[in-house]
C-alpha positions in Angstrom: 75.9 96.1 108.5 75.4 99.8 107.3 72.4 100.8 108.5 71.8 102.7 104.7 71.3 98.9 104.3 68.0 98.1 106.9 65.3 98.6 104.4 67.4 95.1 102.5 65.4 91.7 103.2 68.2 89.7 105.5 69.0 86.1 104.4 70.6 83.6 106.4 72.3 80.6 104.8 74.3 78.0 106.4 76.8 75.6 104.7 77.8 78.7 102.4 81.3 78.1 102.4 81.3 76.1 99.0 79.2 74.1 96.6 75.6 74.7 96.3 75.2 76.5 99.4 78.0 79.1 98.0 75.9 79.7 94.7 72.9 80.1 96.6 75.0 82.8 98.7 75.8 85.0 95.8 72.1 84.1 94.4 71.0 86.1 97.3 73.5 88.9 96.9 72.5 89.4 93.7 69.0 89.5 94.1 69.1 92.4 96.8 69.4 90.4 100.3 72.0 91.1 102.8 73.6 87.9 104.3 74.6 86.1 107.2 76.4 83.2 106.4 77.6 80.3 108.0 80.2 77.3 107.9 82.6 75.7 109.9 85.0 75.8 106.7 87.3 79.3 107.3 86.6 79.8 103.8 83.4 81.3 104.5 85.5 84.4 104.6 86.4 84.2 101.4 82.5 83.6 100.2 81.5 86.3 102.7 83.8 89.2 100.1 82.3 87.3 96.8 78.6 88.5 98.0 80.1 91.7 99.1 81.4 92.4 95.9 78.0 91.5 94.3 76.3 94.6 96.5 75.7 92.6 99.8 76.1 93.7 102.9 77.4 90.3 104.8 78.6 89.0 108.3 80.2 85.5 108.1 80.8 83.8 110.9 82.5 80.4 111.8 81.0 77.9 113.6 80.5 73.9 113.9 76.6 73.4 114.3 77.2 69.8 115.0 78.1 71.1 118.2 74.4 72.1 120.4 76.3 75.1 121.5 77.0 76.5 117.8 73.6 76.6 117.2 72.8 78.9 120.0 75.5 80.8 119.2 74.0 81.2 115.8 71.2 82.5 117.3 72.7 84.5 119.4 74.4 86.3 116.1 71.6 86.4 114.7 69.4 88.4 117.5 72.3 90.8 117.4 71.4 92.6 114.4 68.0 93.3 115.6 66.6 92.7 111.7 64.0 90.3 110.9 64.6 87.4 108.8 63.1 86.9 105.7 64.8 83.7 104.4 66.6 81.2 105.9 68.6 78.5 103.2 69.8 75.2 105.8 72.1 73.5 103.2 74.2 71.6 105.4 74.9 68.0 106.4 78.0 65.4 106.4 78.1 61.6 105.4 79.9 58.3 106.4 80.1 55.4 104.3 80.8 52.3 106.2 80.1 48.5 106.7 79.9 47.0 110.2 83.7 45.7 110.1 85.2 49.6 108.8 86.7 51.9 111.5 84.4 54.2 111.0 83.7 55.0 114.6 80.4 55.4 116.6 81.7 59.3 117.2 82.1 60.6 113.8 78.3 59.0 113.4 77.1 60.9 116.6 78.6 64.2 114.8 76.4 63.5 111.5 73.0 62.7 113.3 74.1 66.4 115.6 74.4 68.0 112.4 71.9 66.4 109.4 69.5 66.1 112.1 69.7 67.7 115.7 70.9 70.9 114.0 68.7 71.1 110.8 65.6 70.8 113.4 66.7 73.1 115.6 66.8 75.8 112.8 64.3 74.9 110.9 62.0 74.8 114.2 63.4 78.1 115.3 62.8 79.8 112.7 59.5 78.4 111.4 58.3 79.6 115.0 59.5 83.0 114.1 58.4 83.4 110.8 55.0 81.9 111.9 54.6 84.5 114.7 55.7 87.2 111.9 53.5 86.1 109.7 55.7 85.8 106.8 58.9 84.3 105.4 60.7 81.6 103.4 62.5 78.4 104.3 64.7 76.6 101.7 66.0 73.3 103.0 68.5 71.0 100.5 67.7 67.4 100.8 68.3 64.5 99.4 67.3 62.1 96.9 68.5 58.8 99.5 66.2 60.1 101.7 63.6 57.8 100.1 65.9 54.9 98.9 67.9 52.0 100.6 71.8 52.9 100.8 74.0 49.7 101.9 77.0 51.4 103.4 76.0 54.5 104.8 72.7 53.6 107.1 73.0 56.5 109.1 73.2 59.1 106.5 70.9 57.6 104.8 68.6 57.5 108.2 69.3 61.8 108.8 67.9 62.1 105.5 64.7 60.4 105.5 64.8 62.2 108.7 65.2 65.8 106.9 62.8 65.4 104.3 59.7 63.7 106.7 60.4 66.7 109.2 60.5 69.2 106.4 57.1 67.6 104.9 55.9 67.7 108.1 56.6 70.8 109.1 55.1 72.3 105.5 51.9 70.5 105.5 51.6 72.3 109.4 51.9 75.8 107.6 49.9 75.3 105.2 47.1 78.2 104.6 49.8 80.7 106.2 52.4 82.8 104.9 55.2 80.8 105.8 56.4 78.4 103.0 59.1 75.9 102.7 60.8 75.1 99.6 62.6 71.2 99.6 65.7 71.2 97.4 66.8 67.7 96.5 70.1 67.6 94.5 69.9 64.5 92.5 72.8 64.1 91.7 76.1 64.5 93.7 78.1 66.3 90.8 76.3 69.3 91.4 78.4 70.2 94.1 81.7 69.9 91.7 80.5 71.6 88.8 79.9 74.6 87.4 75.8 73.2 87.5 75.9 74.5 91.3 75.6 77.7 89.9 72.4 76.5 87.4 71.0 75.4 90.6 71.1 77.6 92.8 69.5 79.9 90.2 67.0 77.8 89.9 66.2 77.1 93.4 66.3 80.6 94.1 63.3 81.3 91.2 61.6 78.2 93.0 61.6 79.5 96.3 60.6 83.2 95.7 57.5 81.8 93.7 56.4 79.5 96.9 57.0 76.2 95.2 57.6 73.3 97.8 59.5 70.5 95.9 62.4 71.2 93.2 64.6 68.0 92.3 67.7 69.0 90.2 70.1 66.5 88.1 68.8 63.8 85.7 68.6 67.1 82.7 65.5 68.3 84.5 63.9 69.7 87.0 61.0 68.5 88.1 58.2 70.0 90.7 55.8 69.0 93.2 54.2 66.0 91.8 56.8 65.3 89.6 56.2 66.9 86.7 58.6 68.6 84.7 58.5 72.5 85.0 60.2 75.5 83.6 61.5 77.5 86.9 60.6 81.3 86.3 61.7 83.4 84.7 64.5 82.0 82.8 63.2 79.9 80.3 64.2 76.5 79.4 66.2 74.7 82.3 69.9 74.0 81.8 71.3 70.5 81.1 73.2 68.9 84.0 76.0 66.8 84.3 75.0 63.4 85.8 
């Protein structure tokens, strides 16, 4: 990264390659943050020169962080650029749907649980330790709405998500009183990651975050915050419509 550039809050985002985690990407470009971003998709390239084009300065690197090893290599990145972190966006995870006489094998399981939950901990550990020790700094974790329903057919994923959003409660209610805060994103509906509504929310959650909320659920035509009361994010006005 330039180093005309240093004085730029650094954001890191994972799962950036496409979908939500993309739109949060180029949220973060346009809102004055340079980038390190992450997938193990090779288009991450191609998102890396969309966020450079938006004023960004932005390293993209490819790596599976289902694998223990790509999450210390991560790290390891990420210590290079001697820069503090300001945000980190974990937007990542994979799912299985199954019923106990499918071939879905015990393996491809084993590689969700390493990355919806092994990997999201890691992280979000990591860099709540830092930010703690700093002070300062913002987490924004995407959920999921199953984490808090039964889901015949895909037990696992369904497990890694109660998982994620427990650990992220957890973790926020421990931080409380600091200047640490974590912002839970929970997409309520799938279509956000095939639509052009990825876009509205990623705006959104961007707004969200920034202001230090904890709990944003988008889909359903609303967005609701913690408590579950409907909310107008800041400073855009009335919230978009969404496909569900």
């Amino acid at each position: 990264m330039e180093e005309n550039n240093l004085n730029k809050p650094l954001a890191v985002i994972t799962g950036a390659s496409s979908g939500v985690g993309y739109e949060l990407a180029k949220q973060f470009a346009k809102n004055g943050y340079d980038l390190i971003i992450i997938s193990e998709n090779p288009a991450i390239v191609e998102a890396a020169q969309a966020c450079s084009a938006l004023g960004a300065q932005v390293e993209s690197y490819v790596i599976d962080l289902a694998d223990y090893n790509g999450v210390d290599e991560l790290k390891n990145k990420i210590e290079e650029f001697e820069r503090p972190v300001e945000v980190v966006s974990i937007n990542m995870g994979i799912g299985t749907i199954s019923d106990l006489s499918s071939e879905v094998t015990w393996e491809k399981e084993l590689n969700l649980l390493n990355l919806n939950v092994i990997a999201t901990a890691h992280l979000e550990k990591h860099f709540t330790t830092e930010m703690t020790q700093k002070k300062h700094g913002k987490i924004l974790i995407t959920s999921s709405v199953i984490g808090t329903l039964p889901a015949p057919l895909q037990a696992i994923y369904q497990a890694s998500q109660a998982f994620v959003k427990n650990y992220s409660e957890s973790l926020r209610s421990q931080l409380q009183g600091s200047s640490v805060t974590i912002t839970e994103l929970v997409p309520a509906s799938p279509e956000v990651n095939f639509s052009q509504s990825a876009a509205e929310v990623a705006e959104h959650a961007f707004q969200y975050m920034i202001g230090g909320e904890e709990y944003v659920e988008v889909g359903l035509n609303k967005f609701k915050s913690e408590g579950g009361q409907s909310s107008t994010p800041r400073p855009f006005g009335e919230p978009p419509k969404l496909k569900h």
